[in-house]
C-alpha positions, 0 to 999 in steps of 0.5 A: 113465533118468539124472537129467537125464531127470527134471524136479522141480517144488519148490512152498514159499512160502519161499525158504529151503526152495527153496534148500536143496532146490535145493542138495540135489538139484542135484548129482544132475543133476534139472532142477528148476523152483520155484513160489512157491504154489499158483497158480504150480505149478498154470500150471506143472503144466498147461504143463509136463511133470514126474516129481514134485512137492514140496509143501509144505502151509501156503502162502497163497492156496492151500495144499498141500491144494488144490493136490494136490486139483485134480491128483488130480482131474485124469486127465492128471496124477494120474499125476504123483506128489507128495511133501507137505513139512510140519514135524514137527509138521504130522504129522495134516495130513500123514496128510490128504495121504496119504489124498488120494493123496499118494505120501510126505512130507518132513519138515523140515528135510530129511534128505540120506538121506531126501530121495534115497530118498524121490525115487528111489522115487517117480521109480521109480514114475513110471518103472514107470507111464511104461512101462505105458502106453507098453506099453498105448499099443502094445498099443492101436495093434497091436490097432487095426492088427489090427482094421483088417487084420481089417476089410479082410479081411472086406471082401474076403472079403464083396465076394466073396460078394456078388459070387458071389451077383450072379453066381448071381442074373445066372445065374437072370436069363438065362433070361429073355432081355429083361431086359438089366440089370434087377437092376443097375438095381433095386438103384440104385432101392432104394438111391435110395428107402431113402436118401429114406425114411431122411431122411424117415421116421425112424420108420421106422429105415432105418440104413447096415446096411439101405441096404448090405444091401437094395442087396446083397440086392435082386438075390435078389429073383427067384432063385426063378425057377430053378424055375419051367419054361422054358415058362411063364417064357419064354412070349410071351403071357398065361398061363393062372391054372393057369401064373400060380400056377406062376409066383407059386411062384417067391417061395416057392422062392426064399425056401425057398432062402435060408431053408436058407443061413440054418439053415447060417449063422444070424444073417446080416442080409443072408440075412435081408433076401434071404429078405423081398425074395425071399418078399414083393416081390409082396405088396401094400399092400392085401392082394391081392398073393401068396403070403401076402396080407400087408397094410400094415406086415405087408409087410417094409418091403425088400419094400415098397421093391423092389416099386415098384422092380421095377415101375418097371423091368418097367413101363419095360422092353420085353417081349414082350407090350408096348413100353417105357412112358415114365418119365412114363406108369410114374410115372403108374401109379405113383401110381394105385396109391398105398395099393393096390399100393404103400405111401403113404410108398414112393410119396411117396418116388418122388414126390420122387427120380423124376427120379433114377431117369429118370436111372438108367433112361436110364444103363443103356439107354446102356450096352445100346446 
């Protein structure tokens, strides 16, 4: 950098000392500014940008000490470096200033000499800080630049593998040919209740992880069904309790399934999530449900949450051994199970958005048609 890029601010209550100084410094090409006292080079400081200070000590008002504590108490401009004017006998004080951060002193009256080293090396100083943080500043904005590829590209590579596990999901699904868009509309109807139960019931520490996860989990719910025999899936009528419990198998298949995905890549949330929706959505509030008669709180709030979902949508749905049941007679059902089947605050939260998912219903039955 050449002179004229530095800009010098000289503080001295005296205007001798200014002047001299000024008659010093400005053959060497600096930009230089002066304050009469403390207060003055302070307004200065903040509105203006400097390379270095000169300071003298004894000012009224405010002196040189205050004037250098409230810079180096300052983090944008402590950087600035200062350089204490003090008479030869002001040496104790001049000890104070350096302690104080302070990066050298001029004793007066000024020596030509001395004047220039002591500014050139802290303008060095300056400079050498200038450029670490410029460095630091572009390190930063590359860093943020990779981080910001680096996020992108795992959202990519994320959507695809949610979209892979939909596509498996939509696979197990179509072996059972009545249930059209059944996981599209499920994931909407648990996003809608986690959304409702996060507004109101913060004990329950619903968070955006839980939301994105369940919507994107919630389609594993049934992937057990692979296993369950075409005879007794796909049969028209009632079944029998010995190909009602093959059927009730179906959680623990699917479970079992996500539980070796997620001994190959432990620590993933949504595996996690998938393994409670996919073993636990037909358990029930009471303790009657299956495969484990959990009860309560005892029941993963993401199964709790998909199971009155998953039961709106069959109640809704045309089967074979039913018609379609309005969404007021589903809503009806709904809320006769409330603290039974269904979780009170999971039934209090369909209370409220029900007519969010009459909206979604009557959506995907446009879209079939």
């Amino acid at each position: 950098m050449t002179p004229s890029s530095y800009s010098l601010l000289i503080v001295d209550d005296i205007e001798v000392n200014r002047s001299l100084l000024e008659r010093r410094l400005q053959h060497n090409g600096y930009r230089l500014s002066f304050a009469e006292d403390g207060h003055e080079a302070l307004e200065k400081i903040q509105n203006e940008r400097f390379d270095l200070v000169l300071l003298d000590i004894m000012m009224p008002r405010l002196d040189g000490f205050q004037v250098l504590s409230a810079l180096k108490a300052d983090e944008k401009l402590r950087h600035i470096p200062i350089i204490m004017i003090s008479a030869l006998n002001e040496m104790d004080s001049v000890a104070r200033c350096i302690e104080m951060g302070a990066e050298d002193y001029l004793p007066k009256p000024f020596n030509p000499t001395l004047l220039k080293a002591r500014i050139n090396a802290c303008l060095e100083k300056k400079r050498l800080h200038d450029l670490q943080v410029g460095y630091r500043q572009r390190i930063e904005e590359h860093n943020n630049l990779l981080e910001e590829q680096i996020r992108q590209q795992v959202k990519e590579i994320t959507s695809t593998q949610l979209a892979t596990i939909f596509a498996m999901s939509k696979l197990a699904e179509s072996r059972d040919p009545e249930t059209g868009q059944h996981l599209e509309r499920v994931r909407e109807f648990c996003k809608i209740l986690a959304l409702k139960l996060a507004r109101d019931e913060p004990q329950l520490a619903i968070d955006a992880s839980f939301i994105d996860n369940l919507y994107a989990a919630s389609p594993l719910h049934d992937i057990g069904k692979v296993g369950v025999p075409d005879h007794i899936l796909l049969k028209p009528g009632r079944l029998t309790d010995e190909e009602r419990k093959a059927m009730e198998i179906h959680s623990l298949i699917g479970a079992e399934t996500l539980r070796a995905v997620n001994a190959q890549h432990p620590g993933n949330a949504f595996i996690h999530m998938g393994i409670e929706i996919a073993e636990s959505h037909h358990e029930k509030w009471d303790g009657s449900g299956y495969p484990h008669r959990l009860k309560g709180d005892a029941i993963p709030l993401s199964a709790r949450i998909i199971a009155l979902a998953d039961v709106y949508d069959a109640l809704t749905s045309k089967r074979c051994y039913k018609e379609a049941f309005s969404h007021e007679k589903s809503g009806d059902i709904i809320l006769a199970e409330n603290g039974r089947h269904f979780d009170p605050r999971v039934v209090e939260a369909f209370g409220k958005v029900a007519h969010e998912f009459k909206e979604i219903r009557a959506f995907y039955v446009e879209k079939e048609e």
